[in-house]
Backbone as ProteinMPNN parsed JSONL, in Angstrom:
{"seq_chain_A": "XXXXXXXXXXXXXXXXXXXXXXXXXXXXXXXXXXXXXXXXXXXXXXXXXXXXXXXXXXXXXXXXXXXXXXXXXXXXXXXXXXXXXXXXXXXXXXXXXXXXXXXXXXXXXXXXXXXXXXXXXXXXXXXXXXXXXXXXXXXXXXXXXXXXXXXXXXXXXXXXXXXXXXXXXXXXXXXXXXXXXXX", "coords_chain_A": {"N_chain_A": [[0.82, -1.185, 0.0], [2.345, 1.21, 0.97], [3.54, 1.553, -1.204], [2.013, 2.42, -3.558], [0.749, 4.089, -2.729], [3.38, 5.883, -2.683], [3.661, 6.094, -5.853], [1.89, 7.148, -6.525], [1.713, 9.442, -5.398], [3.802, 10.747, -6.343], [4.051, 10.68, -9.429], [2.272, 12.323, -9.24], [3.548, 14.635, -9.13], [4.946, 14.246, -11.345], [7.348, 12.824, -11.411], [9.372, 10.153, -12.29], [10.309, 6.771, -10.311], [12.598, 4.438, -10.19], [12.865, 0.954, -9.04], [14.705, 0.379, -7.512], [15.186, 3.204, -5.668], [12.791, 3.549, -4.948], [12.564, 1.401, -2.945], [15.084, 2.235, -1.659], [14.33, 4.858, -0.471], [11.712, 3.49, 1.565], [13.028, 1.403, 2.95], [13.322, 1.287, 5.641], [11.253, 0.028, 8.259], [9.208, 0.662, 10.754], [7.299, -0.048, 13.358], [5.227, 1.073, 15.858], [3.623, 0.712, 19.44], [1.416, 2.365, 20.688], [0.143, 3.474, 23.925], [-1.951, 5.454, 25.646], [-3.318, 6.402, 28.665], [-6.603, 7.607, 30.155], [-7.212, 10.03, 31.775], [-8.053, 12.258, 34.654], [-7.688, 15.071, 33.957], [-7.605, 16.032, 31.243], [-6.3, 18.617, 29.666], [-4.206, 18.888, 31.297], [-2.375, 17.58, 30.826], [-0.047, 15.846, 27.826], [-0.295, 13.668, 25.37], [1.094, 13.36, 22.616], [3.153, 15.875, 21.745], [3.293, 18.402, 19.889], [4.013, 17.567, 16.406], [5.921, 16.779, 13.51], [6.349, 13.542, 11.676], [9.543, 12.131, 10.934], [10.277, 10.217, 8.564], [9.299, 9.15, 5.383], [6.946, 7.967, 4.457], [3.442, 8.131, 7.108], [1.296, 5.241, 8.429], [-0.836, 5.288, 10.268], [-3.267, 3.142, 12.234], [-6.111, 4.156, 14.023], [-7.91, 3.507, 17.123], [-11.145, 3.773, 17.901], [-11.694, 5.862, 19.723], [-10.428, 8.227, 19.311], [-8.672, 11.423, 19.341], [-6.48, 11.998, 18.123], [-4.574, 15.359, 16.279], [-4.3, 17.369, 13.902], [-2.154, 19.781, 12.391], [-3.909, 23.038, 11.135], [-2.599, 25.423, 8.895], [0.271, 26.279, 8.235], [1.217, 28.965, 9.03], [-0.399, 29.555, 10.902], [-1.017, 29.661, 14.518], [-2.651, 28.619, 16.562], [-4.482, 26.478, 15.258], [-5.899, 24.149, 15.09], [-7.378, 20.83, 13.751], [-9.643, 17.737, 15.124], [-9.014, 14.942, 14.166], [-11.425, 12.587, 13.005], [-11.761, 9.38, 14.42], [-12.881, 6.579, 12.321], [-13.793, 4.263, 11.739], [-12.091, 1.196, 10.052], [-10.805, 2.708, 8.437], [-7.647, 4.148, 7.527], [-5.332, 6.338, 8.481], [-3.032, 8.501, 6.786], [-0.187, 10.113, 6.875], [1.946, 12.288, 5.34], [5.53, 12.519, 5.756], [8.459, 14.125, 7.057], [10.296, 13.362, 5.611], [9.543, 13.023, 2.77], [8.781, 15.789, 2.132], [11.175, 16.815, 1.963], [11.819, 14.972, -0.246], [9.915, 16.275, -1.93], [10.519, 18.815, -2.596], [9.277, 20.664, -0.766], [6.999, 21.023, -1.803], [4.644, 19.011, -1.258], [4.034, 19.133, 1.866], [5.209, 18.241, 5.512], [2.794, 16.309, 7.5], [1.818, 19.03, 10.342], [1.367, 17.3, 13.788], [-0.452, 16.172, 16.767], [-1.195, 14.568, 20.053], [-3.686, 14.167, 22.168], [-4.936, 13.23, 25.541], [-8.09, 11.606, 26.694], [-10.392, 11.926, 28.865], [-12.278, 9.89, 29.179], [-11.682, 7.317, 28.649], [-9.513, 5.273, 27.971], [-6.654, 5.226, 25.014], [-5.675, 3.697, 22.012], [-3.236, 3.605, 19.665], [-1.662, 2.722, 16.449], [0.979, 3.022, 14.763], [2.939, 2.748, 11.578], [5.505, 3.777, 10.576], [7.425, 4.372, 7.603], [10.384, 4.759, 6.473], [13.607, 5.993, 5.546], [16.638, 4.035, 5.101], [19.022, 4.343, 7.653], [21.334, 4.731, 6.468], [21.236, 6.454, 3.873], [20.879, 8.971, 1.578], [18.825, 12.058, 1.48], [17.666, 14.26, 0.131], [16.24, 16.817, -2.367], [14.395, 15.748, -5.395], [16.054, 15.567, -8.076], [14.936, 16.067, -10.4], [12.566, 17.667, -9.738], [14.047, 19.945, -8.638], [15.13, 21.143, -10.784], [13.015, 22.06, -12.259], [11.71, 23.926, -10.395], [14.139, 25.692, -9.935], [15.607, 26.006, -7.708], [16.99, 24.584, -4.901], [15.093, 23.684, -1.865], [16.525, 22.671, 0.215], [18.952, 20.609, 1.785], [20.84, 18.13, 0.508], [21.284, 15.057, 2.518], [22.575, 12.98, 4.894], [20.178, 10.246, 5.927], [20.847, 8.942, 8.841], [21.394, 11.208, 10.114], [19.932, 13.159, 10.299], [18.102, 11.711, 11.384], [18.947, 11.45, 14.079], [19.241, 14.052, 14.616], [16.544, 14.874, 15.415], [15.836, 12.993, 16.853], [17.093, 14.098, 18.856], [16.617, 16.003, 19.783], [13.981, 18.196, 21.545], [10.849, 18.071, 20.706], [9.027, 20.825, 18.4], [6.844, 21.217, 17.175], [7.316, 21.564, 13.331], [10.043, 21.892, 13.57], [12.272, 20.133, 12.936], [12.804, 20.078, 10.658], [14.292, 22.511, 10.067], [17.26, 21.251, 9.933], [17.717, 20.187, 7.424], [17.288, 22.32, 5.878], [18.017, 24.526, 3.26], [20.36, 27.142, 3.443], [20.486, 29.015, 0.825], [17.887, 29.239, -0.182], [16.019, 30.959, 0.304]], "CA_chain_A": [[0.0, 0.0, 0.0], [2.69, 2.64, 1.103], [4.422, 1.98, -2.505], [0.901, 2.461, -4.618], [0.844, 5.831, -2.517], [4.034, 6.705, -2.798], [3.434, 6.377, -6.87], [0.962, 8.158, -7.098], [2.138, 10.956, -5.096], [5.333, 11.071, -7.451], [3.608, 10.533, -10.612], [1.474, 13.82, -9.36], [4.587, 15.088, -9.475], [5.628, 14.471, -12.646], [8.315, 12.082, -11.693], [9.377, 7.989, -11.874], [11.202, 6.353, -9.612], [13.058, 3.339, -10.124], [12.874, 0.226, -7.666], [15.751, 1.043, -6.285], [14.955, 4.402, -5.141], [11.41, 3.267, -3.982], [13.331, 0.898, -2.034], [15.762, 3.156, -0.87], [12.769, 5.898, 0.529], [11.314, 2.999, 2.491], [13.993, 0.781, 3.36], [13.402, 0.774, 7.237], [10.032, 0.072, 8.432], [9.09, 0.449, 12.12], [5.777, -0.313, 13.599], [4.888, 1.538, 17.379], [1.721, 0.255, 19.803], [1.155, 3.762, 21.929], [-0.924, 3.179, 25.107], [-2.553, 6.561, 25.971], [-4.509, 6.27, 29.441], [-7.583, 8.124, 30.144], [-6.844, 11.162, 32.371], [-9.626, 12.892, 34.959], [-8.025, 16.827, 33.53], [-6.946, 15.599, 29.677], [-6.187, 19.461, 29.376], [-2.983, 19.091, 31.701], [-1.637, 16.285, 29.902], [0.495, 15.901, 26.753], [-0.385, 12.19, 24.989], [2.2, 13.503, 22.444], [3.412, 16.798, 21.658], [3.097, 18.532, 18.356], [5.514, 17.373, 15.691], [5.984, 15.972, 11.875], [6.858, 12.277, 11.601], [10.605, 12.282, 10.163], [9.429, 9.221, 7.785], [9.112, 9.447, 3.886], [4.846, 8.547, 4.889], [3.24, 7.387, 8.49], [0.322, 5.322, 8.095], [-2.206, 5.033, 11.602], [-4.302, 2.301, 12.61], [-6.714, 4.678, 15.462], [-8.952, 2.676, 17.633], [-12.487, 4.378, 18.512], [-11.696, 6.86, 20.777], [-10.366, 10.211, 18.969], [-7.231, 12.349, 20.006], [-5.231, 12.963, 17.025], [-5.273, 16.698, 16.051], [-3.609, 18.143, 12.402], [-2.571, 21.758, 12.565], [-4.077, 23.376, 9.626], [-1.724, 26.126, 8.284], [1.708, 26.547, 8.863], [1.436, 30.503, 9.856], [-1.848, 30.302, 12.247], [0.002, 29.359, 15.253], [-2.847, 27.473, 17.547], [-5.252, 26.091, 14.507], [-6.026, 22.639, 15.128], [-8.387, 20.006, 14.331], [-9.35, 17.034, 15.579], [-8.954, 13.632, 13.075], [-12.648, 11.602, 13.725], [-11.759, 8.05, 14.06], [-13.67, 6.088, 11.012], [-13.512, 2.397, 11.792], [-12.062, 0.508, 9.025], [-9.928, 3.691, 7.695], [-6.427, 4.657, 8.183], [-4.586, 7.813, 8.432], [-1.766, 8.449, 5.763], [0.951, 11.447, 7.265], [3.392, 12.524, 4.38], [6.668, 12.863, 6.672], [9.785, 14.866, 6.454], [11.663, 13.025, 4.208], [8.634, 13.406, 1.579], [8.826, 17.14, 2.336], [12.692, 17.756, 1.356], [12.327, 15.532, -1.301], [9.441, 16.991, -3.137], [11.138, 20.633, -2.148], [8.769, 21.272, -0.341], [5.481, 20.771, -2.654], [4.285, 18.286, 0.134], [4.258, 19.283, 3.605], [4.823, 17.185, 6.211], [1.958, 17.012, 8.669], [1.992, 18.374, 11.697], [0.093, 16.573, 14.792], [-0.478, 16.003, 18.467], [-2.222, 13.249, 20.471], [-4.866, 14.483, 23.575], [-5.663, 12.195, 26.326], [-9.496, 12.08, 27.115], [-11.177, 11.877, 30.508], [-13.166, 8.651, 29.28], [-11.12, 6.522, 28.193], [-7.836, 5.052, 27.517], [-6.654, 5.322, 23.859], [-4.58, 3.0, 21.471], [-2.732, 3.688, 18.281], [-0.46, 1.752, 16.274], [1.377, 3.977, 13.328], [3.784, 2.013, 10.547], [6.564, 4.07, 9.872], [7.852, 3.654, 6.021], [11.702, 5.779, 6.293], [14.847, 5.266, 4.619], [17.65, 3.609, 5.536], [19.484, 5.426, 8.317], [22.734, 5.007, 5.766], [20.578, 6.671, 2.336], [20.974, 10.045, 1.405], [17.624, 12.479, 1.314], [17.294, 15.761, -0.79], [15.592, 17.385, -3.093], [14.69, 15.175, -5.9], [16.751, 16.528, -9.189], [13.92, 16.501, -11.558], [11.954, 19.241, -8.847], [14.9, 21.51, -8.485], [15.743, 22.079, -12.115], [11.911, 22.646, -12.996], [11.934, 24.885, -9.441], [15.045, 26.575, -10.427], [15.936, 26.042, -6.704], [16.797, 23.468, -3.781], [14.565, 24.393, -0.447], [16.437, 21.398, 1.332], [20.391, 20.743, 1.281], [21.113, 16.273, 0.663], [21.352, 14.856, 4.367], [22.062, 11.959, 5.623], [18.848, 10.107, 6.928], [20.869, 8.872, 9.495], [22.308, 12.368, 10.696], [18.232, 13.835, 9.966], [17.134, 10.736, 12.659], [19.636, 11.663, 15.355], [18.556, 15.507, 14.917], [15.163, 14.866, 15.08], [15.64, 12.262, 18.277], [18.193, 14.164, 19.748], [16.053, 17.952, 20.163], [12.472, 18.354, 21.712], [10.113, 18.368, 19.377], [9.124, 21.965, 18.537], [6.403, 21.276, 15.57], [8.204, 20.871, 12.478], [11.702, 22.664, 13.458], [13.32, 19.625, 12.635], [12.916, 20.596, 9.445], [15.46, 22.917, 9.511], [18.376, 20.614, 10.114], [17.749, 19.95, 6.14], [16.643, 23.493, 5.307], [18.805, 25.031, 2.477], [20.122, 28.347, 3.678], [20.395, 29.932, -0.089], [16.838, 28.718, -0.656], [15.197, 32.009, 0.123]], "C_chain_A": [[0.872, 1.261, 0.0], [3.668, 2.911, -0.614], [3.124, 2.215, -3.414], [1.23, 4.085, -4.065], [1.77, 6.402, -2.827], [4.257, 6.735, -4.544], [3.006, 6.75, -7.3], [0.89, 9.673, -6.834], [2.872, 11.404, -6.217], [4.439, 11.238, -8.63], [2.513, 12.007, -10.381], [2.357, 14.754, -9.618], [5.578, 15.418, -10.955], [7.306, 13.509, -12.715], [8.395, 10.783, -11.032], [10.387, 8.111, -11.327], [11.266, 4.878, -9.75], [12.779, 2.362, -9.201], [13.7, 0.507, -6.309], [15.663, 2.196, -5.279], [13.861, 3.962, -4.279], [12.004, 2.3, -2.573], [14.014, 1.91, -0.889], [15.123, 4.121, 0.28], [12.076, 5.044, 1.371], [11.646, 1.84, 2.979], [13.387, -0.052, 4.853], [11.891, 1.27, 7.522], [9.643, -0.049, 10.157], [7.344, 1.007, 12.718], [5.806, 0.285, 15.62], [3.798, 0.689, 17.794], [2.023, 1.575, 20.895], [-0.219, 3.301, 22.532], [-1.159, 4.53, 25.539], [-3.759, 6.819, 27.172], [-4.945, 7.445, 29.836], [-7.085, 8.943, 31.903], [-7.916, 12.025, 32.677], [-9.285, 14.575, 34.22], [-7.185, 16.304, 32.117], [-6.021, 16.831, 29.244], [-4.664, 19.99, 29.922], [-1.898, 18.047, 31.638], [-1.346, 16.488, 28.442], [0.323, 14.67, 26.348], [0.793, 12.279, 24.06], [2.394, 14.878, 21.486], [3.392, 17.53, 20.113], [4.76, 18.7, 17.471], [5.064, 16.528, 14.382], [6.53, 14.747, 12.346], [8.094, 12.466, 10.611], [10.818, 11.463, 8.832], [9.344, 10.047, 6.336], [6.844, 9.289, 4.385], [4.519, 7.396, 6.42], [1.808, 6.76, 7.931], [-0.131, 4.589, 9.536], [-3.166, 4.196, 11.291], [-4.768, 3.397, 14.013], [-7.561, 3.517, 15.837], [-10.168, 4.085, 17.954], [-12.276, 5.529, 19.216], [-11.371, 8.577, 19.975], [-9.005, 10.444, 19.762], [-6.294, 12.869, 19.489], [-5.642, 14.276, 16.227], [-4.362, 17.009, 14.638], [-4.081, 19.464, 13.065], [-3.194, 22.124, 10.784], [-3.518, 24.642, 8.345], [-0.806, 26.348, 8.7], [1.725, 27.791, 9.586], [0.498, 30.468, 10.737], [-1.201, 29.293, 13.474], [-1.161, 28.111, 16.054], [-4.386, 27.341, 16.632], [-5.435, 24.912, 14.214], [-7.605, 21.963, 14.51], [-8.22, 18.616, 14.542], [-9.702, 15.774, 14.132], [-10.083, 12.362, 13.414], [-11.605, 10.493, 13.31], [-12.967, 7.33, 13.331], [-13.085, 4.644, 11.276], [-13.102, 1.994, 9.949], [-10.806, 1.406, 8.641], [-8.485, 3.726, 8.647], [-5.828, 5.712, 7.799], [-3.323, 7.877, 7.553], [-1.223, 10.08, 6.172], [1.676, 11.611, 6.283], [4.324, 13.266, 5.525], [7.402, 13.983, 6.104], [10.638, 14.269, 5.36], [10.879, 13.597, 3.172], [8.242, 15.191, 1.22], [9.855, 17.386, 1.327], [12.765, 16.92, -0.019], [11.715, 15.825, -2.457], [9.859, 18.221, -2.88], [10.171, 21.41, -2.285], [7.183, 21.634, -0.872], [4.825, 19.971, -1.834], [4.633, 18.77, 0.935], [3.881, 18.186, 4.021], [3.67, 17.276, 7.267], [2.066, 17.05, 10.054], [1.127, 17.964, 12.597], [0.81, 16.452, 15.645], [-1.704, 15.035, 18.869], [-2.439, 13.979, 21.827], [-4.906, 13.101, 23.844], [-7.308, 12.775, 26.553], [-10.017, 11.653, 28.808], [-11.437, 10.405, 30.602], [-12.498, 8.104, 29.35], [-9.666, 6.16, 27.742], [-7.766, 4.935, 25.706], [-5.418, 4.683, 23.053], [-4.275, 3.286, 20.27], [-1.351, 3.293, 17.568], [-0.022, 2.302, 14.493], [2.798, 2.929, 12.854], [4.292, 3.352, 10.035], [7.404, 4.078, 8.807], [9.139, 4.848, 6.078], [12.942, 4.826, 5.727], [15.485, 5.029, 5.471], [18.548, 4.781, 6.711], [21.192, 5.921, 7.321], [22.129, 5.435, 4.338], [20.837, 8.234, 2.453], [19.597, 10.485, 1.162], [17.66, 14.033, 0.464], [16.268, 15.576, -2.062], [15.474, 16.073, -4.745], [15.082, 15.735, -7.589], [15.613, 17.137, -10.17], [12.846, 17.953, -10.751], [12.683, 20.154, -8.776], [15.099, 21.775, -9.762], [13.947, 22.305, -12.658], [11.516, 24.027, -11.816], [12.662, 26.332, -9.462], [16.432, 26.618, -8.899], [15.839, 25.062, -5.58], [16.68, 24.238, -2.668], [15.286, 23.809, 0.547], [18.058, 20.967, 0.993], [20.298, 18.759, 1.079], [21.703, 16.221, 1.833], [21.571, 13.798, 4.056], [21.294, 11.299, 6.259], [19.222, 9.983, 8.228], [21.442, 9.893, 10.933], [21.01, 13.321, 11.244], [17.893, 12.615, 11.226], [18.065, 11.282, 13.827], [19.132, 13.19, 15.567], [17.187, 15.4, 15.883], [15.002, 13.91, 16.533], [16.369, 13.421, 19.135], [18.053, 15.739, 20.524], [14.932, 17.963, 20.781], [11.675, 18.485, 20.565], [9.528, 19.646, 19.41], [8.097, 21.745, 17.137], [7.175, 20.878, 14.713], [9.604, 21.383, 12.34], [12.936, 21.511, 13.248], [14.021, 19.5, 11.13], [14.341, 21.599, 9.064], [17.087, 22.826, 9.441], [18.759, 20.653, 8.56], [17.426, 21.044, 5.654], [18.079, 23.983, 4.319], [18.942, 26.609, 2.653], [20.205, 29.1, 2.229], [18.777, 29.577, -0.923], [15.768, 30.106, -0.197], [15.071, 33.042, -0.446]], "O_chain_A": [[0.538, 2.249, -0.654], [4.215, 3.927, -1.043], [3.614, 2.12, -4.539], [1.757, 4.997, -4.702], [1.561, 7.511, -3.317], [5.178, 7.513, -4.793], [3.218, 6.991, -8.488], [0.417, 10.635, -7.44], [2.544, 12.352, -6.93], [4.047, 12.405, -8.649], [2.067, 12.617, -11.353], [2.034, 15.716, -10.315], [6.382, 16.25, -11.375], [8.122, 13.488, -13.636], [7.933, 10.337, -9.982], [11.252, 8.976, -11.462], [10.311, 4.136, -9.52], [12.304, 2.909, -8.206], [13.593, 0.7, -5.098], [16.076, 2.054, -4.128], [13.947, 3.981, -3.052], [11.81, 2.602, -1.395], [13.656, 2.232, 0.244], [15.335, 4.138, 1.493], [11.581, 5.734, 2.262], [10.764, 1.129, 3.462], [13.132, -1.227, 5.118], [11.384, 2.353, 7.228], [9.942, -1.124, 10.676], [6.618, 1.984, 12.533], [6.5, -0.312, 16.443], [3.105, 0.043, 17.009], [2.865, 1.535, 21.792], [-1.253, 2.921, 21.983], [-0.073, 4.884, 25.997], [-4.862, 7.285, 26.887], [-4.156, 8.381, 29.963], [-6.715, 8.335, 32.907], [-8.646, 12.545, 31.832], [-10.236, 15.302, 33.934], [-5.959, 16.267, 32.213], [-5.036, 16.539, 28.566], [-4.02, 20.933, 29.463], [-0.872, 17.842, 32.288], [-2.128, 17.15, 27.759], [0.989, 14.032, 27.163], [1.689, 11.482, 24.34], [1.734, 14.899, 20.447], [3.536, 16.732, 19.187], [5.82, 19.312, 17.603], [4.078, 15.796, 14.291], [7.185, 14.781, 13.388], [7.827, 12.922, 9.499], [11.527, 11.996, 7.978], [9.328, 11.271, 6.212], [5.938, 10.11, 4.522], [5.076, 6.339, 6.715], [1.137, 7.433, 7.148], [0.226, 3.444, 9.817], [-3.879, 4.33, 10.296], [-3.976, 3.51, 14.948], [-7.895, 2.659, 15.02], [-9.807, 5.236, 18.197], [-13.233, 6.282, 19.037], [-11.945, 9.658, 20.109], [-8.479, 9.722, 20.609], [-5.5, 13.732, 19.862], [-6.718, 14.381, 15.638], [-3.315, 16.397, 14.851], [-5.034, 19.989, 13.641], [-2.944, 21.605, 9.696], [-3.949, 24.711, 7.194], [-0.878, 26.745, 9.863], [2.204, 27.792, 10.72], [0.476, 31.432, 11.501], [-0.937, 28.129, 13.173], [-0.794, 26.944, 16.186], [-5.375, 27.926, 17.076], [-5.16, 24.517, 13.081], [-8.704, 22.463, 14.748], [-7.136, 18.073, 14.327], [-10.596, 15.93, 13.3], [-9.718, 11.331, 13.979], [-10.85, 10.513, 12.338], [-14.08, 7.539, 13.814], [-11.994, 4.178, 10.949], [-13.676, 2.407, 8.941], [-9.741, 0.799, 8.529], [-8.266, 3.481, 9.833], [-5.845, 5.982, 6.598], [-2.516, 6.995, 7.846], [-1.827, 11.081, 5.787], [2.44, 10.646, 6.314], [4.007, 14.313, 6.089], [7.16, 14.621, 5.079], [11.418, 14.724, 4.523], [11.325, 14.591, 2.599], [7.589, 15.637, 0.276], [9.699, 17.922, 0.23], [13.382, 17.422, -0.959], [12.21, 15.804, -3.584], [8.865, 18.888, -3.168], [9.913, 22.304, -3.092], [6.407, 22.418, -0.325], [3.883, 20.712, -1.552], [5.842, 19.0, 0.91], [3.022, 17.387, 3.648], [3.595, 18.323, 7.909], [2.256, 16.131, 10.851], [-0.046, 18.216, 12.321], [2.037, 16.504, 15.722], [-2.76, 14.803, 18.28], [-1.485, 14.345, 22.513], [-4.915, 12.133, 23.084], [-7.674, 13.95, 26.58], [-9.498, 10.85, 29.582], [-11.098, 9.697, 31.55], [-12.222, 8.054, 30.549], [-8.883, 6.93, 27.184], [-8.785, 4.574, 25.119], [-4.274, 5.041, 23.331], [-5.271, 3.224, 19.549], [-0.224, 3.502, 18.018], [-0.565, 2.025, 13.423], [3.549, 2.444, 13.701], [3.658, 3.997, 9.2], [8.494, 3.651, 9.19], [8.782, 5.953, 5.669], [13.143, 3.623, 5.558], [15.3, 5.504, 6.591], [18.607, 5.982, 6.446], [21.889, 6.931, 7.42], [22.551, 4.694, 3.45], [21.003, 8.664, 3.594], [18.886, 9.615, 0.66], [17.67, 14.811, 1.418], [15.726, 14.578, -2.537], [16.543, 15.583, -5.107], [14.194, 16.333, -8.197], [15.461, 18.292, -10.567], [12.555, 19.003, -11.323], [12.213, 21.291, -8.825], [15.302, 22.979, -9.918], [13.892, 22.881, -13.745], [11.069, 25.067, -12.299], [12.26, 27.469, -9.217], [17.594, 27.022, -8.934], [14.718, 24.673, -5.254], [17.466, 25.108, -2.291], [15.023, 24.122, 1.708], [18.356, 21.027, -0.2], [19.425, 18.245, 1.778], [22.495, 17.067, 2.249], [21.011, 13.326, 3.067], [21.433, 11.517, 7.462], [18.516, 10.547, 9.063], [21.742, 9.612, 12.094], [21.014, 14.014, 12.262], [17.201, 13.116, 12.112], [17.299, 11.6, 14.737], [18.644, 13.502, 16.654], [17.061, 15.915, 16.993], [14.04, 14.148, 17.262], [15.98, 13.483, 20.301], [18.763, 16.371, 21.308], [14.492, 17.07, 20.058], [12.032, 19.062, 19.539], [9.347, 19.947, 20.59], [8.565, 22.101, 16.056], [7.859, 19.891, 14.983], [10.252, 21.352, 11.294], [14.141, 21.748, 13.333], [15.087, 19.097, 10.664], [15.14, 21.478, 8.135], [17.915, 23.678, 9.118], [19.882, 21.054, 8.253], [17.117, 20.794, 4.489], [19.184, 23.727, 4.798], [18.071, 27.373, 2.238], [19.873, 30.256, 2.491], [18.647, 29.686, -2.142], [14.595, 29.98, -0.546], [14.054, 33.717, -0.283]]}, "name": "protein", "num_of_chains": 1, "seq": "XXXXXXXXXXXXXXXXXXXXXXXXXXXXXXXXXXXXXXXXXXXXXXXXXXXXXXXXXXXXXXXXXXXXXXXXXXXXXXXXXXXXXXXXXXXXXXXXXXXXXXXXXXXXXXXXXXXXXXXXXXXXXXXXXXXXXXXXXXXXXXXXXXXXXXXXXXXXXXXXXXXXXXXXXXXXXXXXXXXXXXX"}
């Protein structure tokens, strides 16, 4: 499933990718189970803090309950909503990697998980990221129709230690990979 999506993203794009590459972009696959218990003031609790998934795409299994929020524009600072849980459905995140290397034509999304009063809450997100030894930038065919790279080539595994190794701050891990002549 995450390679149909990630072909069809690209191909919105205007560009193919080899096996190899597809490979490469989702190399390392890592599966979470988050336990989220039910809290009498939900409002003085963090379930998990707002931040992009560093990941080429995240895809969520929610259970019933509710709690995941998407911000909805990058500049409106506290513009949230909340993501109904839809039995059967699953949530598809385009990460950071898929950010730097459409340059920046995808955003990654950002989100935060609420505890609720009622109930305890479970969610189990599949991770699809590259290799921690793959290189990530801009992908060539976007910067020469761009004119410009938003995003410098990283190391994924230099971009995962950032990205573990800071608080999360929304998507400021973003600018580990940010291209300073890109403005």
């Amino acid at each position: 499933m995450v390679r149909i999506l990630l072909e069809i993203l690209f191909e919105n794009l205007g560009v193919t990718l080899d096996e190899e590459k597809f490979e490469s972009l989702t190399g390392l696959k890592m599966v979470n189970m988050n336990f989220y218990p039910s809290c009498p003031n939900p409002e003085l609790t963090v379930g998990v803090g707002r931040h992009s998934d560093m990941g080429t795409l995240t895809v969520l299994l929610q259970d019933g309950i509710g709690g995941l929020y998407v911000k909805l524009e990058q500049d409106v600072e506290d513009e949230w909503i909340e993501i109904p849980p839809i039995p059967g459905a699953l949530v598809i995140n385009v990460g950071d990697t898929m950010q730097i290397l459409s340059n920046g034509r995808y955003k990654s999304a950002e989100h935060r998980v609420r505890t609720t009063s009622s109930e305890s809450r479970v969610s189990i997100p599949l991770f699809a990221t590259p290799k921690p030894s793959e290189k990530i930038g801009p992908l060539p065919q976007l910067v020469e129709s761009d004119g410009v790279a938003h995003y410098k080539q990283v190391l994924f595994g230099d971009y995962m230690k950032n990205f573990f190794g800071k608080a999360h701050e929304g998507k400021k891990s973003l600018d580990f990979a940010q291209n300073d002549d890109s403005t």
